[in-house]
Kinemage of the C-alpha trace (Angstrom):
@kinemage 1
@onewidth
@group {chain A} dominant
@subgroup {mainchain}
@vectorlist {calphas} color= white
{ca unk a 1} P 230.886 -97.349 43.831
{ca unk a 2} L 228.435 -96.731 47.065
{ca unk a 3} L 230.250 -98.752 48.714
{ca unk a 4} L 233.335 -96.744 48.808
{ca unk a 5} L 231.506 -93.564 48.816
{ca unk a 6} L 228.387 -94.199 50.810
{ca unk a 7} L 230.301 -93.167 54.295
{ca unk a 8} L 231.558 -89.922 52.386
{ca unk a 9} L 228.403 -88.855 50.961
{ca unk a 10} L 226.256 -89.658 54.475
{ca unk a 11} L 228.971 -87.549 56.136
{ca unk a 12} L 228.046 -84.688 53.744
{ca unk a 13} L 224.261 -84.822 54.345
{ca unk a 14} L 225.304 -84.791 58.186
{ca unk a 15} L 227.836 -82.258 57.540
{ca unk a 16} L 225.361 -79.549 55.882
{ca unk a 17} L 222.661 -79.899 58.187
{ca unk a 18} L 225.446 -79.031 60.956
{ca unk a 19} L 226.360 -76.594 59.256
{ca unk a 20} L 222.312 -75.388 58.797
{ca unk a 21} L 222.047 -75.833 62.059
{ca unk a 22} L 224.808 -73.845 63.406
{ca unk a 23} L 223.889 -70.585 60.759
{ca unk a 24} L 220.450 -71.163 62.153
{ca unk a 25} L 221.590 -70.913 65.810
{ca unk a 26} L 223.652 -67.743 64.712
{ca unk a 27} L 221.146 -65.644 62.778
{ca unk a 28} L 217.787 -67.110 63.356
{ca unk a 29} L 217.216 -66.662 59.195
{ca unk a 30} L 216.445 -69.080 56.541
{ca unk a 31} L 218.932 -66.725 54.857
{ca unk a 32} L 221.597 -67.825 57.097
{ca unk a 33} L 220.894 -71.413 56.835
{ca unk a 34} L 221.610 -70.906 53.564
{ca unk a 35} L 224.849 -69.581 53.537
{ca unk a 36} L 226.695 -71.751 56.323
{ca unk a 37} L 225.233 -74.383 53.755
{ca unk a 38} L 226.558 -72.655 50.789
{ca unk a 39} L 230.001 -72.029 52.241
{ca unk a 40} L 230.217 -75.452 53.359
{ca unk a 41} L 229.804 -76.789 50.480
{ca unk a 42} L 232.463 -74.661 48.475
{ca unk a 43} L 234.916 -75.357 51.244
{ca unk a 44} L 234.271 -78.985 50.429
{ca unk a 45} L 234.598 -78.968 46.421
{ca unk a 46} L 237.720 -76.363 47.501
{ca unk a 47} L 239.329 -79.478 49.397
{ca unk a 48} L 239.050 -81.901 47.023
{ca unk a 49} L 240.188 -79.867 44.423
{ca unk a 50} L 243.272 -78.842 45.851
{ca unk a 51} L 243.733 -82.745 46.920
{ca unk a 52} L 242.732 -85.366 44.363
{ca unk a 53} L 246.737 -85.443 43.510
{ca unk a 54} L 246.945 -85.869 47.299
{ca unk a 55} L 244.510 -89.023 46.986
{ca unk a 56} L 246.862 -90.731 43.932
{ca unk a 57} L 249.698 -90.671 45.629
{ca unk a 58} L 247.877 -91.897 49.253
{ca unk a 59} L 246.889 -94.522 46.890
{ca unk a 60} L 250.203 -95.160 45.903
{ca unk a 61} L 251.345 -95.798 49.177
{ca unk a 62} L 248.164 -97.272 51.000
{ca unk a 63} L 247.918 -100.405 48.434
{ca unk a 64} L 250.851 -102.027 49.665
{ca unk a 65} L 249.289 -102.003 53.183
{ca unk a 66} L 247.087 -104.051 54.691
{ca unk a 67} L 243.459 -104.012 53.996
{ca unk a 68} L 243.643 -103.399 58.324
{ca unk a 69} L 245.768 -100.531 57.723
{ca unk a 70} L 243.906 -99.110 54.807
{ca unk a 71} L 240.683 -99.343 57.036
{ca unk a 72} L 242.958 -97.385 59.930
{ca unk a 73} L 244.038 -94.513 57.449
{ca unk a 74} L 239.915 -94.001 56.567
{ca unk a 75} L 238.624 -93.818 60.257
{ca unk a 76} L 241.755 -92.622 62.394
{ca unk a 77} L 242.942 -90.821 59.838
{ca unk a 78} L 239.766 -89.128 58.962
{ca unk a 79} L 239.327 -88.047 62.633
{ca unk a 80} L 243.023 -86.799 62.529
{ca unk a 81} L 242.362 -84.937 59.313
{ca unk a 82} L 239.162 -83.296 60.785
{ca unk a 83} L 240.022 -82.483 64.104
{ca unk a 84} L 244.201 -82.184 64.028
{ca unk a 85} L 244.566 -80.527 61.060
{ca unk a 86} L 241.457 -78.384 60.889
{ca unk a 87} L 240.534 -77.776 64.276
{ca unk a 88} L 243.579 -78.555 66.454
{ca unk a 89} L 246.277 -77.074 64.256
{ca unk a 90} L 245.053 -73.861 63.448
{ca unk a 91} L 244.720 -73.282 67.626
{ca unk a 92} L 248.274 -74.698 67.767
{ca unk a 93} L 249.310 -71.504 65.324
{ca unk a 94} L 247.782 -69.423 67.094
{ca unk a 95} L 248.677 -70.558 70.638
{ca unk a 96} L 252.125 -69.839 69.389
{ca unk a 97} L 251.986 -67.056 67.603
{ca unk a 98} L 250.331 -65.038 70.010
{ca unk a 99} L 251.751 -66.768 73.198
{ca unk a 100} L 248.003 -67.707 74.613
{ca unk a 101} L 246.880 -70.874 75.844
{ca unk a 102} L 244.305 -73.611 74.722
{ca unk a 103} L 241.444 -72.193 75.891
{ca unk a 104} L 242.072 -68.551 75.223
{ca unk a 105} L 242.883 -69.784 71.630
{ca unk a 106} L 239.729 -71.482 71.470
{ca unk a 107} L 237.855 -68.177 72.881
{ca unk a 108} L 239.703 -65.830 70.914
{ca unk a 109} L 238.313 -68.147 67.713
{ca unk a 110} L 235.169 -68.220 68.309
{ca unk a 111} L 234.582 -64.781 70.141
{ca unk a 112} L 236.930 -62.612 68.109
{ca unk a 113} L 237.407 -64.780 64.520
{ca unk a 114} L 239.040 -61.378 63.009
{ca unk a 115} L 241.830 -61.273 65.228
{ca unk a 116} L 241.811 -65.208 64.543
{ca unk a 117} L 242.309 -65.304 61.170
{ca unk a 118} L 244.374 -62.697 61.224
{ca unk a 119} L 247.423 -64.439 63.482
{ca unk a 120} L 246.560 -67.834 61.380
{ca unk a 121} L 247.113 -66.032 58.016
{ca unk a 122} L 250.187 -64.012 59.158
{ca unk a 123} L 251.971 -67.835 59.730
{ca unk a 124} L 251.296 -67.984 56.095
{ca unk a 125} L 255.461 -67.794 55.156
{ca unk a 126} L 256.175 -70.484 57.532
{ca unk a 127} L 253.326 -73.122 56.577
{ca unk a 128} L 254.525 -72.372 53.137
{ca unk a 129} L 258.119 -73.193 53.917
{ca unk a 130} L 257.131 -75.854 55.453
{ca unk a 131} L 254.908 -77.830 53.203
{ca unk a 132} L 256.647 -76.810 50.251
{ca unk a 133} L 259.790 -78.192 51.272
{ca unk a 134} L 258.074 -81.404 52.324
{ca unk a 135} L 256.094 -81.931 49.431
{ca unk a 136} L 259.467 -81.273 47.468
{ca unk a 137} L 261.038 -83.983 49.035
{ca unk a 138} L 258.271 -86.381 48.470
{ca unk a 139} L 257.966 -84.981 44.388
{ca unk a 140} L 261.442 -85.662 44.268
{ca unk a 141} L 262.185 -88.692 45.403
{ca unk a 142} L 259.781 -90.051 43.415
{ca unk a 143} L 261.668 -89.354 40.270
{ca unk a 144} L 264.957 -89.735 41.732
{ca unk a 145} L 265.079 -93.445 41.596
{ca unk a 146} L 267.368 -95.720 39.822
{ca unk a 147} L 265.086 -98.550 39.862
{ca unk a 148} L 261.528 -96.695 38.861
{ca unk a 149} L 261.043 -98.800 35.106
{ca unk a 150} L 258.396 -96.863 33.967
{ca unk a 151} L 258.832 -93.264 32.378
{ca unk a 152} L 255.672 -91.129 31.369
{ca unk a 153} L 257.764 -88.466 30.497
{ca unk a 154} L 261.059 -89.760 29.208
{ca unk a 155} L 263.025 -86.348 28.415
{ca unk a 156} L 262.745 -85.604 32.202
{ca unk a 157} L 262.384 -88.634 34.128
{ca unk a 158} L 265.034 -90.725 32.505
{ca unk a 159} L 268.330 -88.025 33.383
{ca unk a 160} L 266.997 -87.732 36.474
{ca unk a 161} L 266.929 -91.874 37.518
{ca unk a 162} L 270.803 -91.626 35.912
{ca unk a 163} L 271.604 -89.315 38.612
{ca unk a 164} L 269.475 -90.972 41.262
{ca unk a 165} L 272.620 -92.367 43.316
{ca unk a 166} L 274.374 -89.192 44.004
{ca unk a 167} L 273.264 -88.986 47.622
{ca unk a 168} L 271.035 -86.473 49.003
{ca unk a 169} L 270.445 -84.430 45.011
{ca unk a 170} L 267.000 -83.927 46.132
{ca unk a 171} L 267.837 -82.454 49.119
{ca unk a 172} L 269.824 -80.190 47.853
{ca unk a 173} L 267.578 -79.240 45.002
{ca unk a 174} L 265.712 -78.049 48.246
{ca unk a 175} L 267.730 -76.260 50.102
{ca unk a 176} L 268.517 -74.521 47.057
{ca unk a 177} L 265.119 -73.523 46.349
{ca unk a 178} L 264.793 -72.707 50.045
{ca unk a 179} L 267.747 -70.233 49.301
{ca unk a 180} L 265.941 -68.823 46.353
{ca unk a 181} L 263.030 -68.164 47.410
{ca unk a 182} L 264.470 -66.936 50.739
{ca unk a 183} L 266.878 -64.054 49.077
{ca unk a 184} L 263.525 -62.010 47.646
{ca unk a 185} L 261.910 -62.294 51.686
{ca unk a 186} L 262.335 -59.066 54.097
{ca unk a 187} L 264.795 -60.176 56.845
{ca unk a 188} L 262.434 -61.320 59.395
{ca unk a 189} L 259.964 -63.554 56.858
{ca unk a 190} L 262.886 -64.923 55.446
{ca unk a 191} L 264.419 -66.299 58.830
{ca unk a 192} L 260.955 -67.650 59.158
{ca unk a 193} L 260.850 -68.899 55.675
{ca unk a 194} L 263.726 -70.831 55.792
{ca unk a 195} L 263.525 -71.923 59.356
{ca unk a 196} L 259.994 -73.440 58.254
{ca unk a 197} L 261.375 -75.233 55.352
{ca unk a 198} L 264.425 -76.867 57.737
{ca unk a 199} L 261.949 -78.259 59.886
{ca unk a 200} L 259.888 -79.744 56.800
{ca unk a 201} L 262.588 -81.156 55.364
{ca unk a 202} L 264.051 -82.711 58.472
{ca unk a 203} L 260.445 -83.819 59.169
{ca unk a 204} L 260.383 -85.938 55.714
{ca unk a 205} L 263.720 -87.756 56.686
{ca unk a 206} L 262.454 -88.389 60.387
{ca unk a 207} L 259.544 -90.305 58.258
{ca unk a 208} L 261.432 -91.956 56.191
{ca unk a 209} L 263.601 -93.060 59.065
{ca unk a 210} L 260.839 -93.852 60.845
{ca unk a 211} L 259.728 -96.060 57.422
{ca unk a 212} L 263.136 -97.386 57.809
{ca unk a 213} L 262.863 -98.573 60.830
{ca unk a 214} L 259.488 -100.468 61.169
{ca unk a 215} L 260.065 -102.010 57.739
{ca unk a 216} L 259.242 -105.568 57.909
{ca unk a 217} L 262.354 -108.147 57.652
{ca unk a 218} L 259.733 -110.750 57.630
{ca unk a 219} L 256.272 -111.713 56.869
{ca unk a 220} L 255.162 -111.886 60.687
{ca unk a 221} L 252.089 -110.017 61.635
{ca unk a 222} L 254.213 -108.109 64.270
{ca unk a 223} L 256.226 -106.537 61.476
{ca unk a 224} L 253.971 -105.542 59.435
{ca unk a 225} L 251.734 -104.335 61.669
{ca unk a 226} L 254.849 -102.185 62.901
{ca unk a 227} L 255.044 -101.391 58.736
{ca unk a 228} L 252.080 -100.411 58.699
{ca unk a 229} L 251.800 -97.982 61.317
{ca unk a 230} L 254.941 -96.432 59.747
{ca unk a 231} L 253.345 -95.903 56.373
{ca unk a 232} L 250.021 -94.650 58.415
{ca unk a 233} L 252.825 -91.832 59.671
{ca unk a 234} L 253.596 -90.600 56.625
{ca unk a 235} L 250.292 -90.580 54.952
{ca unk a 236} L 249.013 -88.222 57.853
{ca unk a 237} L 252.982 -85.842 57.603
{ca unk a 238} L 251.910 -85.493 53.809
{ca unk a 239} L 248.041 -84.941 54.493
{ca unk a 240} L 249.335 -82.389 57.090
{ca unk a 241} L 251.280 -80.987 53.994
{ca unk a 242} L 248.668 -80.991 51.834
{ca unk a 243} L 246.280 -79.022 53.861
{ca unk a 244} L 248.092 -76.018 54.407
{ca unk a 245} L 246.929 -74.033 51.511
{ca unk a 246} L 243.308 -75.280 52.041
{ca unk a 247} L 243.038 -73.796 55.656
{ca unk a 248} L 244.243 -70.634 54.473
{ca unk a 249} L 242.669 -70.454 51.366
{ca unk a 250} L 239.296 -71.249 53.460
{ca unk a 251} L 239.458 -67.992 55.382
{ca unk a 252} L 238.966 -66.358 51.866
{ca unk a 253} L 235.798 -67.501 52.747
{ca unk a 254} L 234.904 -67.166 55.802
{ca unk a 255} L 236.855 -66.945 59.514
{ca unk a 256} L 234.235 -69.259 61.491
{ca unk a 257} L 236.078 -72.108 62.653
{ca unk a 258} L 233.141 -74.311 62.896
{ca unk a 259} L 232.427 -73.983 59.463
{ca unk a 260} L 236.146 -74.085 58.216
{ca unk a 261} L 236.023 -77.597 60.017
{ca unk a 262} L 232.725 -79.155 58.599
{ca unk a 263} L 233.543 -77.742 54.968
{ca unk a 264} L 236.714 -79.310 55.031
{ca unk a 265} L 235.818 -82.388 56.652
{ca unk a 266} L 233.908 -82.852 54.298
{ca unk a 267} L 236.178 -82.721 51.410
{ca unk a 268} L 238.727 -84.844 53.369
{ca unk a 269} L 236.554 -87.386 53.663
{ca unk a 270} L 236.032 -87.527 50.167
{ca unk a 271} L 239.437 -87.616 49.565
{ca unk a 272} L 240.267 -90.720 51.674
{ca unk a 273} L 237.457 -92.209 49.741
{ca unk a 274} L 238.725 -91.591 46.111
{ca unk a 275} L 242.229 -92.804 47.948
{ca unk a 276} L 240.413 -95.957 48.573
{ca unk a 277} L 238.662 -96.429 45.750
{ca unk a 278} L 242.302 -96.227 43.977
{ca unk a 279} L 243.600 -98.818 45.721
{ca unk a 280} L 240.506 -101.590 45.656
{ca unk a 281} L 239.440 -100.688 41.550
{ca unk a 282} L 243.097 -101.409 40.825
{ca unk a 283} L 243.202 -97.636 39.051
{ca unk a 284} L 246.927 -97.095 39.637
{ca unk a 285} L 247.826 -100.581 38.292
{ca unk a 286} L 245.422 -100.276 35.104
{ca unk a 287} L 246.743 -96.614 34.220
{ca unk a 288} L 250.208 -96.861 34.192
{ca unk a 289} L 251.164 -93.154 34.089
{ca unk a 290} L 248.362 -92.090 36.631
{ca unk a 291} L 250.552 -92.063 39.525
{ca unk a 292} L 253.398 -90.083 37.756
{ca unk a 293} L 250.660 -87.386 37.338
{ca unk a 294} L 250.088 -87.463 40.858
{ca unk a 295} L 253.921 -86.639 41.757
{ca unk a 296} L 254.243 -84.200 39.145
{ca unk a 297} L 250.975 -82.317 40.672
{ca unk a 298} L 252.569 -82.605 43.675
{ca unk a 299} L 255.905 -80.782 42.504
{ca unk a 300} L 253.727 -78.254 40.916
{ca unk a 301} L 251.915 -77.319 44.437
{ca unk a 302} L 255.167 -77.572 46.329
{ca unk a 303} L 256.556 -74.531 43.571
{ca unk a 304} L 253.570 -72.865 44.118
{ca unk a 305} L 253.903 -72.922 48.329
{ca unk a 306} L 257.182 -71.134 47.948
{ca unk a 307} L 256.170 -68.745 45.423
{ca unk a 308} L 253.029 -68.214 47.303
{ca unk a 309} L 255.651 -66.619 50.083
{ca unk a 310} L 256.019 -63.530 47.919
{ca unk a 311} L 253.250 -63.369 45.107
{ca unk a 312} L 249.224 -64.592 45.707
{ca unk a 313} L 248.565 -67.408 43.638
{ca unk a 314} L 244.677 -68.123 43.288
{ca unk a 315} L 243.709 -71.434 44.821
{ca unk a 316} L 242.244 -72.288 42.075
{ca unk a 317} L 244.908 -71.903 39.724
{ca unk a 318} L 246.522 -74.512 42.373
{ca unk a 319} L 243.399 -76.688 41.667
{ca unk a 320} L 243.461 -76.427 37.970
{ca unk a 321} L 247.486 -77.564 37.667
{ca unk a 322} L 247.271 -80.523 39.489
{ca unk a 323} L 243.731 -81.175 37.893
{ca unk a 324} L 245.319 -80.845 34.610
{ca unk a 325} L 248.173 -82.629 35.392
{ca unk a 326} L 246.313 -85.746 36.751
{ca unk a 327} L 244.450 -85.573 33.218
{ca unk a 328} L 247.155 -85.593 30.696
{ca unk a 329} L 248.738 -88.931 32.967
{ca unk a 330} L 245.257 -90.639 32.635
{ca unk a 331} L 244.401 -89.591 28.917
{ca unk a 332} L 248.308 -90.976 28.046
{ca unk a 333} L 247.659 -94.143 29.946
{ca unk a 334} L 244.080 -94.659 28.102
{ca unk a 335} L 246.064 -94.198 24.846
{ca unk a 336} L 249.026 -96.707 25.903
{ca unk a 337} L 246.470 -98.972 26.884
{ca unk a 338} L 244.786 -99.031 23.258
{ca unk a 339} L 248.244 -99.348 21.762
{ca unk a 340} L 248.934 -102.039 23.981
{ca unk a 341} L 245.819 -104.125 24.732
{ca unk a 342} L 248.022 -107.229 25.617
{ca unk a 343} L 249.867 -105.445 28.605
{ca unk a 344} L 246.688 -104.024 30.368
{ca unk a 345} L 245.881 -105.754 34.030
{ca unk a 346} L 243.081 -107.997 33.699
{ca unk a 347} L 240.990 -109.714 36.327
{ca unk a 348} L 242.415 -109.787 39.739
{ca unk a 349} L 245.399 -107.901 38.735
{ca unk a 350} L 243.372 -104.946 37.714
{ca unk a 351} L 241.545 -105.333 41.076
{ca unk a 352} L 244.149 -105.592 43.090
């Protein structure tokens, strides 16, 4: 178990004291030590709440990669994680939202984080467009397949693998969500809104293209090396996804970028862990339903983006649903394992 989480948990012990450090530096108090500390490690368990659904399905992609490429997605994409999404990206917003450039974005951050968090949190309709319609593309298509053989829940998933080949259902199960959620938006956020979603959508069949594309005809190393950057892609497009509601949830807590970044960091590090850990225990293989759990969480949170356009949902309500979620698939696997004992993975299939 160290051995998967040892990197995660010595990031952790570096991350607080940075973040010690840093509400030292600020306030000269033990008092503010304290709370940078404090609020970086909420921002953390805030993460990996919102994102353990996130790690299945990783999981779900990353064990048919390379042990190369699984290494890749924990160092590159940790430092994309950290610094893109959590750093980089919120300066992107706000370059572009308030027409400045890098380093008045990064002054206006650190020297005025009011007006900061302001501009990042009024891009809130468009990240929700955005990820939302991604996710629902990724949800879908999941359950939209004619050749998926195992059902966790049968009433749903079985109707919807009959329909599977009618091209493009899931997109536009989408678009008419998009359309929805769009009608109940003032004029302006609802240009936005939809805009957002467009570009999400057309960003998860530029993946998949991608995918497409660099999938391997043949064993060579070339190919799947090329395979493997493609699935690398789109584990970073859905992390991207993911995060949305984290960054803006975290200015509940505070508006200091610094601390935003270590808090988070921290919890996405943990998360590529657990997405590790998935893959080398053999978890998705030995629980059969575990990964259906994981796509229906992420349905849930891609619902809750758009809904989040015109009604505050609590993060952790968002949390709890995919928590809960993730928990009925694992507690129905446990019990089709005991009915089945001959069909459970054992030895190397179970760690493979």
């Amino acid at each position: 178990m160290f051995k998967h989480f040892g990197g995660s948990l010595l990031f952790t012990v570096v991350g607080l004291a940075l973040g010690g450090y840093y509400g030292w530096a600020l306030t000269g108090t033990i008092d503010g030590v304290l709370s940078m500390v404090w609020i970086c490690a909420v921002l953390a368990v805030l993460e990996v709440s919102l994102s353990f659904d996130n790690a299945a399905v990783n999981a779900s992609v990353l064990k048919d990669m390379s042990p190369v490429w699984q290494q890749r997605f924990l160092t590159w994409g940790i430092a994309i994680a950290v610094f893109g999404m959590r750093i980089v990206f919120p300066l992107v917003i706000v370059m572009i939202a308030a027409s400045l450039g890098p380093i008045e974005a990064i002054n206006l951050a650190l020297n005025s984080p009011s007006e900061y968090q302001r501009i990042v949190e009024g891009a809130h309709v468009g990240l929700m467009g955005f990820g939302g319609a991604f996710l629902g593309m990724v949800g879908l298509n999941y359950f939209f397949d004619s050749d998926k053989e195992v059902d966790w829940i049968a009433a749903i998933e079985r109707p919807l693998a009959k329909v599977a080949d009618i091209e493009a259902v899931s997109i536009g199960l989408v678009l008419a969500g998009t359309w929805a959620v769009s009608s109940v938006l003032p004029g302006e956020e609802a240009l936005t809104f939809v805009t957002a979603a467009i570009a999400g959508l057309l960003t998860y069949l530029a993946v998949e293209i991608v995918n497409h594309v660099l999938e391997p005809p043949t064993p060579s190393t070339g190919d799947v090396a090329k395979a493997g950057f493609g699935a690398f892609l789109y584990l970073e497009v859905l992390d991207a996804s993911f995060s949305f509601d984290g960054v803006i949830g975290a200015f509940a807590l505070t508006n200091n970028l610094i601390i935003i970044a270590i808090g988070l960091g921290i919890g996405a590090m943990f998360v590529r862990s657990m997405t590790i850990y998935l893959v080398r225990a053999g978890t998705l293989s030995e629980y059969r339903y575990l990964e259906h759990g994981a796509f229906y969480a992420i349905l849930a949170l891609a619902v809750i983006m758009y809904l989040n356009t015109f009604v505050h949902i609590p993060e952790v309500i968002t949390g709890l649903i995919g928590a809960v979620l993730i928990g009925l698939a694992f507690w129905s696997s446990v019990q089709w394992n005991k009915a089945n004992p001959e069909s459970e993975p054992q030895g190397d299939e179970a760690a493979a």
